[in-house]
DSSP file (Angstrom, degrees, kcal/mol; ACC not computed):
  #  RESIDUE AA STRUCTURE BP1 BP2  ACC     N-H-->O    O-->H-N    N-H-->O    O-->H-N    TCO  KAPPA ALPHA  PHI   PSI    X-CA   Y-CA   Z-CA
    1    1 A X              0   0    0      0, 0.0     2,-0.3     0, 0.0    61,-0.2   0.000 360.0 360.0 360.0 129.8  141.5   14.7  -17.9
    2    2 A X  E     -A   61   0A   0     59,-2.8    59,-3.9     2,-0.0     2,-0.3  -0.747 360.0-174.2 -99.3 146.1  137.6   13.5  -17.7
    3    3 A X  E     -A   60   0A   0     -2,-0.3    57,-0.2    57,-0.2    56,-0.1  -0.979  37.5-146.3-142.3 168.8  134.9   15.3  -18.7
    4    4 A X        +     0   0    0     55,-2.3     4,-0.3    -2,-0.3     5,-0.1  -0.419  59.9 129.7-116.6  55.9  130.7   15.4  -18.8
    5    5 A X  S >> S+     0   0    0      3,-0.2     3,-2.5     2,-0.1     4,-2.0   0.924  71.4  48.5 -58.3 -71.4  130.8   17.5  -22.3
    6    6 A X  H >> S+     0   0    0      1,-0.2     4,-1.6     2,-0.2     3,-0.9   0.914 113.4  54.3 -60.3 -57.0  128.4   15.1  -24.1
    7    7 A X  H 34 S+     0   0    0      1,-0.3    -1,-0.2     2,-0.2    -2,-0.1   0.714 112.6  34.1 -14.7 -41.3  126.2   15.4  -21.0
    8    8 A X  H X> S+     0   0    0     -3,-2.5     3,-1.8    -4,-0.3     4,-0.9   0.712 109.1  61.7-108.3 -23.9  125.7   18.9  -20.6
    9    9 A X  H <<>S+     0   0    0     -4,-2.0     5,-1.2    -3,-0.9    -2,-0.2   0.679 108.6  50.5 -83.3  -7.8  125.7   19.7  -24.1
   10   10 A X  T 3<5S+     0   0    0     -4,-1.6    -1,-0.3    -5,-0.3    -2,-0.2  -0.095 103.7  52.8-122.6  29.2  122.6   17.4  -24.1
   11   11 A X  T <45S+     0   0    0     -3,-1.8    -2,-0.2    -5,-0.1    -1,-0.1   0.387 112.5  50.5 -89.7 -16.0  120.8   18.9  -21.3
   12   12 A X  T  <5S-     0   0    0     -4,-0.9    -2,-0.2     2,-0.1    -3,-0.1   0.616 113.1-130.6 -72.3 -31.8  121.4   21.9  -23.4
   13   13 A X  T   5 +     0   0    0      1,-0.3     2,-0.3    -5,-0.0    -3,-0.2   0.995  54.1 138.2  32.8  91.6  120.1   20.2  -26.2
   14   14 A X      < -     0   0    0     -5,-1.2    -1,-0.3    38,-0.0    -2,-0.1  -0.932  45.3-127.5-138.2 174.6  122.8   20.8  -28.8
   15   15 A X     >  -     0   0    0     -2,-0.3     4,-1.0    -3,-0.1     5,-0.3  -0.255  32.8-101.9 -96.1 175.4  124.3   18.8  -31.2
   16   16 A X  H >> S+     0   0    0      1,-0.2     4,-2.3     2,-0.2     3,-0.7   0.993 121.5  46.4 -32.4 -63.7  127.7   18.4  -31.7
   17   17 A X  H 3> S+     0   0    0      1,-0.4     4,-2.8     2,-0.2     5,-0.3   0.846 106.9  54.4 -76.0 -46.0  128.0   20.5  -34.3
   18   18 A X  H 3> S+     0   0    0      1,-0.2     4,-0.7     2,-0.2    -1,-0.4   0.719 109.7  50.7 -57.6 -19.7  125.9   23.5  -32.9
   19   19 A X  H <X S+     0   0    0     -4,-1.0     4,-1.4    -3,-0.7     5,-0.3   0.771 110.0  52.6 -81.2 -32.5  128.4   23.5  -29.5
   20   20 A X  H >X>S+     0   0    0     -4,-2.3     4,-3.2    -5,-0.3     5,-1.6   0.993 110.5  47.4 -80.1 -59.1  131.5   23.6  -32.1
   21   21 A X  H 3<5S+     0   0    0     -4,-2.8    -1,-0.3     1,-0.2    -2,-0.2   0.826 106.9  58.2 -61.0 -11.7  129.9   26.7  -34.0
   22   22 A X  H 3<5S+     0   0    0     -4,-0.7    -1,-0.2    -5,-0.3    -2,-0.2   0.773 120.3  22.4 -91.4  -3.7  129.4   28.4  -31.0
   23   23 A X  H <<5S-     0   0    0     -3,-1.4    -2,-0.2    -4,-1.4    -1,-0.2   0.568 114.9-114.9 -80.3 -30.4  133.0   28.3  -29.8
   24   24 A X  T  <5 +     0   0    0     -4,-3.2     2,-0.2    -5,-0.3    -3,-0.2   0.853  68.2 130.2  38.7  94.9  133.9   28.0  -32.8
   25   25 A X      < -     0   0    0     -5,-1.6     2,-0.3    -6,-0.2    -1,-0.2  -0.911  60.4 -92.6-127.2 138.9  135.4   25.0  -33.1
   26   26 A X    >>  -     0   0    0     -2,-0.2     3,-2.7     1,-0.1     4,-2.0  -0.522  34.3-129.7 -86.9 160.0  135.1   21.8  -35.6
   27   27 A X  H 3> S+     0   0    0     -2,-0.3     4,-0.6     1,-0.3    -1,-0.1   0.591 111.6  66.2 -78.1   2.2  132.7   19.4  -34.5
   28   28 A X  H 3> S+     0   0    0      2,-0.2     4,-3.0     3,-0.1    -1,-0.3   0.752  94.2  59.5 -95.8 -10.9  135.0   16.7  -34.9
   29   29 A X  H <> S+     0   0    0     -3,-2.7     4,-2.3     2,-0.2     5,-0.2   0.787 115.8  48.7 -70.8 -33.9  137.4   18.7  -31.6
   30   30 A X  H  X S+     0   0    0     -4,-2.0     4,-1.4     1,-0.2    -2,-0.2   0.925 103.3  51.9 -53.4 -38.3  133.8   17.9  -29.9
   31   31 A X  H >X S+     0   0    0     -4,-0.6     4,-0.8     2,-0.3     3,-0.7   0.973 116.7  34.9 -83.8 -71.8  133.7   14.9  -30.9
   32   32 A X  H 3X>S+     0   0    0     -4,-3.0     5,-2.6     1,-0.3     4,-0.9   0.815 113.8  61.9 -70.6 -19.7  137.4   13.8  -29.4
   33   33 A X  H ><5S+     0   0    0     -4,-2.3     3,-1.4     1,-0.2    -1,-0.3   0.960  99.8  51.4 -72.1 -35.5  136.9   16.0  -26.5
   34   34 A X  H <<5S+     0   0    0     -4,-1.4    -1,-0.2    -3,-0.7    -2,-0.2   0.600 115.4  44.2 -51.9 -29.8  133.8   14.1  -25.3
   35   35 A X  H 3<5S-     0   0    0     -4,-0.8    -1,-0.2     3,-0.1    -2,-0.2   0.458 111.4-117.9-105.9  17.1  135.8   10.9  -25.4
   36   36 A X  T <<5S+     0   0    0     -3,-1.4    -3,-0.2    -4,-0.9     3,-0.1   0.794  78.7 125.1  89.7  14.1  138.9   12.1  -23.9
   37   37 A X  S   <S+     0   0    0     -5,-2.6     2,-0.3     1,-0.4    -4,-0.2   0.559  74.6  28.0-117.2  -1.2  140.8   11.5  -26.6
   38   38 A X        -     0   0    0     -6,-0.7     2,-0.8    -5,-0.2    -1,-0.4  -0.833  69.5-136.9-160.1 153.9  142.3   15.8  -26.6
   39   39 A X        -     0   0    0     -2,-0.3    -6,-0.1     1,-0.2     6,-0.1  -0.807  22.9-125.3 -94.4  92.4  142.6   18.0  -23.8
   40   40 A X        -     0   0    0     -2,-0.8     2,-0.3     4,-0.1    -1,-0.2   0.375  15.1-111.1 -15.9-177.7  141.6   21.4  -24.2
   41   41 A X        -     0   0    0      0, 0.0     4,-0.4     0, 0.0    -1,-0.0  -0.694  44.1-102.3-128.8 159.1  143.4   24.6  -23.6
   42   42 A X  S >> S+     0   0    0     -2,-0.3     4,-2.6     1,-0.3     3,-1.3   0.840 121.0  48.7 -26.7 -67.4  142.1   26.6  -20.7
   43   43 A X  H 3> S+     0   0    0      1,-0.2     4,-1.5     2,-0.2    -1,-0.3   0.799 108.0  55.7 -82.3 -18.9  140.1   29.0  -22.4
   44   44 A X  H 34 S+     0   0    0      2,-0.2     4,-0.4     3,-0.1    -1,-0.2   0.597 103.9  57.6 -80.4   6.7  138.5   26.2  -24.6
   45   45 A X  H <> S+     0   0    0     -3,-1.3     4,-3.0    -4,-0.4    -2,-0.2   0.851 114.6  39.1 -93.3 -56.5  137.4   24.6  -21.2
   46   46 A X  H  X S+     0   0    0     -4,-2.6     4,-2.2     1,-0.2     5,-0.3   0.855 110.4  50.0 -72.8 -30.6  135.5   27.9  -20.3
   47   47 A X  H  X S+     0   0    0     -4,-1.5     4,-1.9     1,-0.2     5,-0.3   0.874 114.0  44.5 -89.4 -16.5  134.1   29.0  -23.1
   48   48 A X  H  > S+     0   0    0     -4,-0.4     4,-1.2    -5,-0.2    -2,-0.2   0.865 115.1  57.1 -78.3 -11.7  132.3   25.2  -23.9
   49   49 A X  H  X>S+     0   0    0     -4,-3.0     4,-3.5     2,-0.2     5,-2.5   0.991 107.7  43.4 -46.4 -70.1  131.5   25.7  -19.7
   50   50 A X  H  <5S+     0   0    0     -4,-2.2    -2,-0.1     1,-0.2    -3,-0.1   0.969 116.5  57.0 -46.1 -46.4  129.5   29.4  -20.7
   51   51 A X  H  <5S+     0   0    0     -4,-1.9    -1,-0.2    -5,-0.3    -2,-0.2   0.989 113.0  32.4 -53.8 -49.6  127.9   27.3  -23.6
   52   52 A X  H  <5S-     0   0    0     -4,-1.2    -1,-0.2    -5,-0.3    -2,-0.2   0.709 108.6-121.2 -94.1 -14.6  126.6   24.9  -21.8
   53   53 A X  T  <5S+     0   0    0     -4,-3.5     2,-0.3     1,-0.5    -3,-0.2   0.692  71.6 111.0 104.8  29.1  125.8   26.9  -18.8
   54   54 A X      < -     0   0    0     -5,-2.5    -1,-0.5    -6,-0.2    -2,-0.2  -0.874  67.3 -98.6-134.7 160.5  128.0   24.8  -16.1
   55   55 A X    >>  -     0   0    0     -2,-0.3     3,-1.4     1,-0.1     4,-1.1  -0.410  30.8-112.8 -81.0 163.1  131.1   25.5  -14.1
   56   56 A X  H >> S+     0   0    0      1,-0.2     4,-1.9     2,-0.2     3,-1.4   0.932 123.3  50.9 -39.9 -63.4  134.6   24.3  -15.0
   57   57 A X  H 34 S+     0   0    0      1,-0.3    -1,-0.2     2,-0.2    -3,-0.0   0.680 107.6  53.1 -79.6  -9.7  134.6   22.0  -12.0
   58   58 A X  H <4 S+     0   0    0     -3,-1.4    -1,-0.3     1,-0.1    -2,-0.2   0.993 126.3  26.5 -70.2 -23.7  130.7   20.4  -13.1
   59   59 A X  H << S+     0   0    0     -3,-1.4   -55,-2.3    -4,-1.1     2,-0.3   0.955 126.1  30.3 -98.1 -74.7  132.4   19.6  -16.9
   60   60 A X  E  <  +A    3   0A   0     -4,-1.9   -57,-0.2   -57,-0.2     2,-0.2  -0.648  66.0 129.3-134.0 133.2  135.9   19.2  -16.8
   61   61 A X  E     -A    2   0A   0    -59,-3.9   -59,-2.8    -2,-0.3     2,-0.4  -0.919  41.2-124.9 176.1 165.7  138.6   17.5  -13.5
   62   62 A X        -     0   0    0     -2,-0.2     2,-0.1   -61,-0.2    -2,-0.0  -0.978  30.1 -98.1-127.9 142.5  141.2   15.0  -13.4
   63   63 A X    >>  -     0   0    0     -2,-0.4     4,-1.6     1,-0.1     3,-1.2  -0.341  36.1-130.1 -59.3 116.6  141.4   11.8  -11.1
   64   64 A X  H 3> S+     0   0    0      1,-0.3     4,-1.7     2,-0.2    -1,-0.1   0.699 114.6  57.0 -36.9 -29.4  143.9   12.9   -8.0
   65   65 A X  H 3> S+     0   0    0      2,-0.2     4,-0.6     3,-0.2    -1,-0.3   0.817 104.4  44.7 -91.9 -22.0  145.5   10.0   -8.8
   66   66 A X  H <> S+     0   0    0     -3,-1.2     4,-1.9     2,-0.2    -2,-0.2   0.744 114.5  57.0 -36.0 -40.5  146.3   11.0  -12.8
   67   67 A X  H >< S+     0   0    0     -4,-1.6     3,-2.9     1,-0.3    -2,-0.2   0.896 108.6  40.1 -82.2 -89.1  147.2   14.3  -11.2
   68   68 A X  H 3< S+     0   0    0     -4,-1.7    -1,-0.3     1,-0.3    -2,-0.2   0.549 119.5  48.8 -74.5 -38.4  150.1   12.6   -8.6
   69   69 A X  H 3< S+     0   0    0     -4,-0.6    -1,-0.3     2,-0.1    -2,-0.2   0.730  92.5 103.2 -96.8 -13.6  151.2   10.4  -11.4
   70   70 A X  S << S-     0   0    0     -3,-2.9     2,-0.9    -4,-1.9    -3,-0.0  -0.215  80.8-113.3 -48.3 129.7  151.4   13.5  -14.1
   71   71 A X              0   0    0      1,-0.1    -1,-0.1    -2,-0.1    -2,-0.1  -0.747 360.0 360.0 -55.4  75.0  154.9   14.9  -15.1
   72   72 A X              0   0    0     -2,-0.9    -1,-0.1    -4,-0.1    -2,-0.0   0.447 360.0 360.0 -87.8 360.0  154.6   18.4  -13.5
């Protein structure tokens, strides 16, 4: 899954660490979610969406072709 988390959270201006308390989250789940490196849960997708004041689909989507090659 790709995302534009560091993007939006710095149009937002916030730091890591202020996005992480405000889901409440540690700033180091920011950290690896911004490089891909763990996939949220659903409900952590939406509430750093409300935080940052974008829709799922501007933040968070997955290459059609990751999707077809995914183990459903």
């Amino acid at each position: 899954m790709r995302n534009n988390v560091k993007i939006a959270r710095i149009q937002v201006d916030l730091t890591q660490q202020q996005l992480a308390e405000k889901i409440g989250v540690t700033r180091q789940t920011i950290s690896l979610i911004e490089k891909g490196k763990y996939n949220p849960t659903l409900k952590l997708c939406l509430e750093i969406c409300y935080a940052v004041h974008k829709s799922l689909d501007e933040v968070f989507w997955i290459e059609e072709e990751e999707f077809k090659n995914e183990d459903h």
